[in-house]
LOBAKOL-613122 format. One record per residue (C-alpha): residue in one letter; x, y, z negated. Coordinates in pm, whole numbers, plus 50000, padded with zeros to 5 digits. Last residue first. Layout:
N
AXYZ ...
END
This chain:
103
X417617447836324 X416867470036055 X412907466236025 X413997427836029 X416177430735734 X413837454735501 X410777432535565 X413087406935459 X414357423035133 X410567431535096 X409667394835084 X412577384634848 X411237410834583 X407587398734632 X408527367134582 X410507375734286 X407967394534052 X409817408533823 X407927413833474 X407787440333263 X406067430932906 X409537433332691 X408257457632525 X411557481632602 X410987467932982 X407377483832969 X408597515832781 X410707521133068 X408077513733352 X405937536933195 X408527564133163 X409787564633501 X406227562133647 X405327594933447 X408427612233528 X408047606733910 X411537618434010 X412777635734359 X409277662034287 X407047670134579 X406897702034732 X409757696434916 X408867662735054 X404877680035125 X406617706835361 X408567686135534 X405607666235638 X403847696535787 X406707703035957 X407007672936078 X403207670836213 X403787706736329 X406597693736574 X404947663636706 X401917685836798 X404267706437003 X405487737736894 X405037768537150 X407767797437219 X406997828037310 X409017856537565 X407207891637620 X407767901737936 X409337934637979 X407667959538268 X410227965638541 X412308000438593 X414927985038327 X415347955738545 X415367977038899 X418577998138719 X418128034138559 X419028064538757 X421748095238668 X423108105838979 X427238099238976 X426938081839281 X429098049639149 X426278043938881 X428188029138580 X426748051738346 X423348041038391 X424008007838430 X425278012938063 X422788031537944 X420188006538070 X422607980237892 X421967998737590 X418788001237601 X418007965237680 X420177958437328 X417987980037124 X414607965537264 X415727930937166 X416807945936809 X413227960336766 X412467922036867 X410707911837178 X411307871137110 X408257872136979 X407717833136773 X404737817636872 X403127789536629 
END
């Protein structure tokens, strides 16, 4: 992705300092400065691959919703039944996994 730097407002503010120079010329001849008299490069900016891939990412979070209603109601009608079950080995082994991804 390229973003132009070479805004309407970009052009506005060389302008101005060409009136400027302009007006500042100790010889009292109108003339316009060597930058103005040079061609303007147009200034872009490239993302790198890292950069998509996050925004990419970013993207999918927001478009995703903070609560999975479906998997909120399963596992609540599953612990009104009495039928959800805790599986404490697994429980302890994430706490772990947790522990040493932290250190």
């Amino acid at each position: 992705m390229a973003i132009n730097l070479n805004s309407s407002f970009s052009q506005q503010a060389l302008s101005a300092r060409e009136k400027i120079s302009t007006q500042r010329n100790d010889e009292g001849a109108a003339s316009v400065s060597n930058a103005a008299a040079k061609p303007v490069s147009k200034d872009t900016v490239e993302l790198s691959d890292t950069v998509k891939v996050m925004q990419a990412a970013d993207a999918k979070i927001a478009n995703t919703p903070d609560i999975n209603s479906e998997r909120v109601a399963s596992l609540k009608a599953a612990i009104d039944s009495g039928s959800y079950k805790v599986d404490a080995e697994r429980v302890a082994q994430k706490m772990i996994d947790l522990d040493a991804m932290l250190e």
